[in-house]
C-alpha positions as CSV (number, residue, x, y, z in Angstrom):
1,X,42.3,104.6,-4.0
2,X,41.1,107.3,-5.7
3,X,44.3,108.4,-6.6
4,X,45.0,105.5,-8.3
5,X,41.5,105.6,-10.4
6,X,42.0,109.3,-11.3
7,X,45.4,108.4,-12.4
8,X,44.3,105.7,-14.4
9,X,41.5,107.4,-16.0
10,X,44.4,110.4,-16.9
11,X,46.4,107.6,-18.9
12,X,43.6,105.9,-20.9
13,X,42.4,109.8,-21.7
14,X,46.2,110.4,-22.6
15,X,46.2,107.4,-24.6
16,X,43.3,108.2,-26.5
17,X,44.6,111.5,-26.8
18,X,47.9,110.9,-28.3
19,X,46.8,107.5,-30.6
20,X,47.4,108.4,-34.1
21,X,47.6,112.1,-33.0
22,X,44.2,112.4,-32.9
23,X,42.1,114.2,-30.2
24,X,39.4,112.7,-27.9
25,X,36.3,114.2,-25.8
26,X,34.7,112.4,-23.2
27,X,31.2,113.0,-21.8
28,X,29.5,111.6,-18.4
29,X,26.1,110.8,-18.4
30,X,25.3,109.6,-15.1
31,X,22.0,108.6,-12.5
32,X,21.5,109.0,-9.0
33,X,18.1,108.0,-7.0
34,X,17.9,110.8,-4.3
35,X,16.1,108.7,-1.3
36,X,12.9,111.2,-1.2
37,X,14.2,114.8,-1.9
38,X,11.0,116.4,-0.5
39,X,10.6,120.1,0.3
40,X,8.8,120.8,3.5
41,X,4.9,122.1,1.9
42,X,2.5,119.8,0.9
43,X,1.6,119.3,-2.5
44,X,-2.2,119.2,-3.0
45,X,-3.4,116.0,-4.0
46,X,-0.1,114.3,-3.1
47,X,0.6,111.8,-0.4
48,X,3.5,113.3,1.3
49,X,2.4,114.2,4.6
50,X,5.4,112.3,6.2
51,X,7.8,114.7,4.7
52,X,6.4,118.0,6.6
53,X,7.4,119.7,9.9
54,X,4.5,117.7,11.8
55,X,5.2,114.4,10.1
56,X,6.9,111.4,10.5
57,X,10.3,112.2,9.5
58,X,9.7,115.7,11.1
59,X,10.9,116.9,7.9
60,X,12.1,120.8,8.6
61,X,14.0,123.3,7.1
62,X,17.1,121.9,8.8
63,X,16.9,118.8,7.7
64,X,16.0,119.8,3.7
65,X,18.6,122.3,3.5
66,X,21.3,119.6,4.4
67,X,19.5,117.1,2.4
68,X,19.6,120.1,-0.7
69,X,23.3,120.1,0.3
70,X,24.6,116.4,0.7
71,X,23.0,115.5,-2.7
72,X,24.8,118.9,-4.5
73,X,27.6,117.3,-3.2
74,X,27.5,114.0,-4.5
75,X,26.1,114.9,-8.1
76,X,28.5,117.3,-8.4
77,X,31.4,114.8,-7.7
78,X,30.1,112.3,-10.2
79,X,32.0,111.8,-13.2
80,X,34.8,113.7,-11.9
81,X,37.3,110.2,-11.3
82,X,37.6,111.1,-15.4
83,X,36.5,114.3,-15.7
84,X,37.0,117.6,-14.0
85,X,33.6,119.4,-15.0
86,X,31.5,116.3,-14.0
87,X,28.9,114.7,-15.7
88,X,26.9,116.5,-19.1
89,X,23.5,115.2,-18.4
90,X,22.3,113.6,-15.1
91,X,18.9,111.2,-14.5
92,X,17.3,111.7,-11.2
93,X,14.6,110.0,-9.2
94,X,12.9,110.3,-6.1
95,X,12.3,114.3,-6.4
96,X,9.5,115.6,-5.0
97,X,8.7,119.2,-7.4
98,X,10.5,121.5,-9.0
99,X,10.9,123.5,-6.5
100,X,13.2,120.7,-5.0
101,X,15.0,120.7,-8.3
102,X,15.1,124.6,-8.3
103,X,17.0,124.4,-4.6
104,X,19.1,122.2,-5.8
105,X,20.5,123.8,-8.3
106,X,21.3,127.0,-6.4
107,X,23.4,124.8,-4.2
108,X,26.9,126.3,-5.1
109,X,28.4,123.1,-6.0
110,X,25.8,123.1,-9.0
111,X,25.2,126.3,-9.3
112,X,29.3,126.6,-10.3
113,X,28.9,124.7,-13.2
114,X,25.5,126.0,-14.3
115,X,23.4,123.1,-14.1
116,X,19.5,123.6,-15.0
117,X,16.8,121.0,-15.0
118,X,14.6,119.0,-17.1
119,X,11.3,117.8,-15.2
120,X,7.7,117.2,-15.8
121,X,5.0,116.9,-12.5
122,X,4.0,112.8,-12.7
123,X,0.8,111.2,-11.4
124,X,2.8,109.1,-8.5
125,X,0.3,109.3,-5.4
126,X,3.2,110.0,-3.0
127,X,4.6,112.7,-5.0
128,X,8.0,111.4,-6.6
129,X,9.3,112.1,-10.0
130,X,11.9,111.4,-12.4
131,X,14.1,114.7,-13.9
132,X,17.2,115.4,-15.3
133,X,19.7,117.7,-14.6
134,X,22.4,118.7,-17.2
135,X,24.9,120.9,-18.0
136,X,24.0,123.2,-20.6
137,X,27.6,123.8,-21.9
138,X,27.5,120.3,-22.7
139,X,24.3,119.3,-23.6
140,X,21.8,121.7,-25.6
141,X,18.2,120.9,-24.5
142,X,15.6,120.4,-27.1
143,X,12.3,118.8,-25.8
144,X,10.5,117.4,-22.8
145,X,7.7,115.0,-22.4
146,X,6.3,112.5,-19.8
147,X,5.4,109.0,-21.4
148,X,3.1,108.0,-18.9
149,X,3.1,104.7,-17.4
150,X,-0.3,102.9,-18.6
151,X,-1.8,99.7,-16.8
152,X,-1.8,96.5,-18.2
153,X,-4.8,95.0,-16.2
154,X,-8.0,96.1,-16.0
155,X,-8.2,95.8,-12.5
156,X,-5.6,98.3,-12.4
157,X,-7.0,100.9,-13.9
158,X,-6.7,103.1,-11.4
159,X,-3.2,102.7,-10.8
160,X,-0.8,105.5,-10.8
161,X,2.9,105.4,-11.1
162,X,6.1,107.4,-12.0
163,X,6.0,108.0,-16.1
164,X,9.2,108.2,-17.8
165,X,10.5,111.2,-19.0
166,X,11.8,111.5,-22.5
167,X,14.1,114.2,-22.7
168,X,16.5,114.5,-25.7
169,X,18.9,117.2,-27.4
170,X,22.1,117.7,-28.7
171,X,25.7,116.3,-27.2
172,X,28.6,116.6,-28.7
173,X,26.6,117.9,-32.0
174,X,24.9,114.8,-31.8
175,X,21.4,113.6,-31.4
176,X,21.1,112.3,-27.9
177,X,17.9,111.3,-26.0
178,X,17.3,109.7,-22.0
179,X,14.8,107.9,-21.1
180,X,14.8,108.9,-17.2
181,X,12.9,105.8,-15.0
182,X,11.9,104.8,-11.8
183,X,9.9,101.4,-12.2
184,X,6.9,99.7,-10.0
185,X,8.5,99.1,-6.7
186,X,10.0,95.4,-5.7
187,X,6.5,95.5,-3.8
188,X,4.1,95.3,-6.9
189,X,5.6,92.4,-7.9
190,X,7.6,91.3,-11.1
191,X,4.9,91.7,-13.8
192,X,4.3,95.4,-13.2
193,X,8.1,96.4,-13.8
194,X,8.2,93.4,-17.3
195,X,5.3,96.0,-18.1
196,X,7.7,98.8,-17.9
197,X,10.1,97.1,-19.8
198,X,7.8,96.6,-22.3
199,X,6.6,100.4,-22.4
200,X,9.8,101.8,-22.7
201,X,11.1,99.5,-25.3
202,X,8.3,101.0,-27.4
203,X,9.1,104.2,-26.5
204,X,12.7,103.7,-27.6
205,X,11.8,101.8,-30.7
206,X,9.5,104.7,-31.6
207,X,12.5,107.5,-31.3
208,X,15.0,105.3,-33.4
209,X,12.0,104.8,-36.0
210,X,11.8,108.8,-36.0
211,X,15.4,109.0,-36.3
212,X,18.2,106.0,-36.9
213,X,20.6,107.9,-35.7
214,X,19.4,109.1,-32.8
215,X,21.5,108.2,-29.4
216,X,19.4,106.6,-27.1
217,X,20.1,106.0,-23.3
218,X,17.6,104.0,-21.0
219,X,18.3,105.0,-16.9
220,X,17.0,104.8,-13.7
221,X,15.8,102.9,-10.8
222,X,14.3,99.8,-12.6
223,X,13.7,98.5,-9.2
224,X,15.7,94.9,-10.8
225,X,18.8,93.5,-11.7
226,X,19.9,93.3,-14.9
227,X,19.1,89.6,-15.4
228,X,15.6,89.8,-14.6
229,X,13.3,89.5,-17.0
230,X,12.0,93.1,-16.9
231,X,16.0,94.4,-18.1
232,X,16.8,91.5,-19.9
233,X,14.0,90.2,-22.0
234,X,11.1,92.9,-22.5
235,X,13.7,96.2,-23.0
236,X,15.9,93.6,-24.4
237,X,19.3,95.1,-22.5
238,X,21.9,92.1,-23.5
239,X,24.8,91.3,-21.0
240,X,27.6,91.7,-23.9
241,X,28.0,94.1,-27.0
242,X,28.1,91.2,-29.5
243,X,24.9,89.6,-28.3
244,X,23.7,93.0,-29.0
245,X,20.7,92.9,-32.1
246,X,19.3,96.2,-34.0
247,X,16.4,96.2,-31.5
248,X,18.6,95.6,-28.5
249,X,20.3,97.5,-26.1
250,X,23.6,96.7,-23.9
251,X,24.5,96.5,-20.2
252,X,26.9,96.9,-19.1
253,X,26.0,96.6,-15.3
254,X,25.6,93.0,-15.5
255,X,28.9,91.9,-15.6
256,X,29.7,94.4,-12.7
257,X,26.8,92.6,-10.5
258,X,28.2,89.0,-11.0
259,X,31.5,90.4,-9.8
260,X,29.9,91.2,-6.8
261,X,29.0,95.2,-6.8
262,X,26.0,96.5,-6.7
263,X,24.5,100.2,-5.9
264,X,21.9,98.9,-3.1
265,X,22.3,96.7,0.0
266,X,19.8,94.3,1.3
267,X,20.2,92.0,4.6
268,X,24.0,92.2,3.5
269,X,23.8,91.5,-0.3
270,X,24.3,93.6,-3.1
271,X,21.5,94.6,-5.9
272,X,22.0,97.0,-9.0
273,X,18.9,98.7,-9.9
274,X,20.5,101.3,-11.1
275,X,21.5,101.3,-14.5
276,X,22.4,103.0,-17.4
277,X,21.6,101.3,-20.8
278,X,22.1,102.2,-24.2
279,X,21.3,101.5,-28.1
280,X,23.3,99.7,-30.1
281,X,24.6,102.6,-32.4
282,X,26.3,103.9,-29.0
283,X,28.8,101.0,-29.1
284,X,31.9,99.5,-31.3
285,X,30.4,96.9,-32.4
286,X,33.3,96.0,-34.7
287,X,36.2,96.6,-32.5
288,X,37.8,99.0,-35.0
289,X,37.5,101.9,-31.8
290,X,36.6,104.3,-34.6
291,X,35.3,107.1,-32.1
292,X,33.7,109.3,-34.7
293,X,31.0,109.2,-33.4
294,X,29.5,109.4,-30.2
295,X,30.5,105.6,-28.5
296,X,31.0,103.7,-25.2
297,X,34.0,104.0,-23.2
298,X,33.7,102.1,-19.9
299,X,31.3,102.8,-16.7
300,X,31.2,102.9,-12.9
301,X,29.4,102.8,-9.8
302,X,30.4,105.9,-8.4
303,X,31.7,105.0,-4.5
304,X,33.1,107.8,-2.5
305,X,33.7,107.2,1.5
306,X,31.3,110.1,2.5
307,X,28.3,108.4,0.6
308,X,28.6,104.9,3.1
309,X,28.0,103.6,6.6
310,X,31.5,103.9,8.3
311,X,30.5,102.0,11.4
312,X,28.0,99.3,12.9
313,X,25.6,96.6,11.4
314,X,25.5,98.2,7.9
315,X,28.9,99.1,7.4
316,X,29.8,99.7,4.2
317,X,26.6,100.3,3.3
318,X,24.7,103.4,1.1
319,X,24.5,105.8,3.8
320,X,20.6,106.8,3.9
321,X,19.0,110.0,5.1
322,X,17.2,108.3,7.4
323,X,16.6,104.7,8.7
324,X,14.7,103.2,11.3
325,X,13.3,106.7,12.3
326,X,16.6,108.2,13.2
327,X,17.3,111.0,10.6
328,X,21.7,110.2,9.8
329,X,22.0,113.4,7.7
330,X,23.3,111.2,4.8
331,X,22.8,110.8,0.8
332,X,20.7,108.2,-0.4
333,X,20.4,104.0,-0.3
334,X,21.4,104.1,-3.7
335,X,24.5,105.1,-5.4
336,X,25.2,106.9,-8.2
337,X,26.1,105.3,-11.6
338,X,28.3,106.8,-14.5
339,X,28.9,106.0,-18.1
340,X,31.6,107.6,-20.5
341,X,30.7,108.2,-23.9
342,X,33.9,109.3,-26.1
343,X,33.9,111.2,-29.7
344,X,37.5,112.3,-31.4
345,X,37.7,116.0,-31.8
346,X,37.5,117.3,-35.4
């Protein structure tokens, strides 16, 4: 099966290649949640005493260095159904420091391709942040900042969540920017993630305002589906490029949900929190497929054998690190996502 998609992919990048004699370049941008990369020292002030030699998950050096290891792995293989050198820029969640992020890119499956990090420390109680990895002969960093997530109530004033991490530069001599995510869990209910929604869509709308042309790409964990109201109505992600408005963005996960994929499994059924959205001046609107410009090619979930459950109840499932105690020296409960962006070659 792969194969066949590799195969595929060759002939559409071929096609594009040889239309017209013109020359194509094609960039992945891709997320992955990493299911709690923690190192093993606790960080003062943070919650993550389960994630140490004497806690819960009896979280050692064994344990992180295949952790460090089976995520090199799979970020390095992303993108590479299309493209040999992987993905240009990468949007991470779930990552502890940067120390984490400094391991990781040692690994040699990273550390081949020179991959460095973006990453600001957040005010999340328990420790996890959002980063972004990315390949600097690809993607020419520019500037970091942490938006931080800001409470709507007043009773929760003293609430404190993942920010979202705004990092932007130059692709394909283009201006791009990521808005990196990882919304209010399922378990603060819907209003705190339509918050989110909200925030970022004015942090979007404020980098467009600084500059139209500006390439902006909205990932993460948004903890829901594309049609929920958070995704669909407050960021304003539309299901199809022509419902697409100025102040919209497109999604192109929804249509992949209703056919029945998803990147998390729960009691047997598929979600896709994890997404990859983008503003409008990304896509061909018109049909005309004038790739001048930095624009949409296609996207996927990015399934590989090694990254599900082989046997048992959850077969076919996201295999985790851990689950119900028992540490399974797996990946994540997520998995990754990829989008192709394509230019012609001057």
């Amino acid at each position: 099966m792969k194969r066949l998609i590799f195969l595929a992919s060759m002939f559409l990048f071929v096609t594009l290649s040889v239309s017209a004699q013109k020359k194509y370049a094609v960039y992945g941008v891709g997320f992955y949640n990493q299911e709690n990369l923690f190192d093993t020292c606790h960080d003062e002030g943070k919650n993550d005493y389960d994630f140490l030699p004497d806690g819960s998950y009896k979280w050692d050096k064994l344990k992180y260095t295949n952790k460090l290891h089976n995520m090199a792995r799979a970020l390095a293989d992303m993108g590479t159904d299309m493209l040999p050198n992987g993905c240009a820029i990468i949007g991470l969640s779930e990552v502890e420091n940067s120390r984490a992020l400094d391991d990781l890119v040692k690994e040699p499956e990273l550390a081949a391709r020179g991959y460095r990090f973006a990453h600001i420390e957040g005010p999340d109680r328990r420790g996890v942040d959002c980063a972004m990895l990315y390949n600097p002969s690809l993607f020419t960093l520019r500037d970091v900042k942490l938006v931080p997530y800001v409470p709507e109530l007043e009773q929760d004033s003293a609430f404190k969540t993942r920010g979202f991490l705004i990092v932007s530069g130059q692709m394909a001599d283009e201006h791009v920017t990521a808005i990196v995510c990882h919304w209010p869990s399922r378990f603060s209910g819907s209003f705190y993630r339509e918050c989110a929604g909200r925030q970022v869509k004015v942090v979007k709308d404020s980098l467009l305002r600084d500059d139209p042309n500006c390439k902006v790409l909205v990932m993460g964990d948004m903890n829901d589906d594309p049609m929920n109201r958070s995704m669909a109505v407050e960021l304003g992600a539309r299901k199809s490029i022509n419902e697409v408005g100025d102040g919209d963005m497109f999604n192109p996960w929804w249509k992949i949900l209703e056919g029945g994929t998803g990147t998390l499994s729960y009691q047997g059924s598929w979600n896709l929190f994890d997404q990859i959205v983008m503003s409008p001046n990304l896509l061909d609107r018109t049909g005309t497929k004038d790739y001048s410009q930095l624009t949409y090619l296609k996207c996927q979930i990015q399934r590989r054998d090694y990254l599900l459950q082989s046997e048992g109840a959850y077969k076919g499932s996201p295999k985790r690190t851990t689950a119900g105690g028992v540490w399974l020296n797996g990946f994540s409960d997520h998995l990754p996502v990829v989008v192709y962006l394509v230019k012609e070659k001057k």
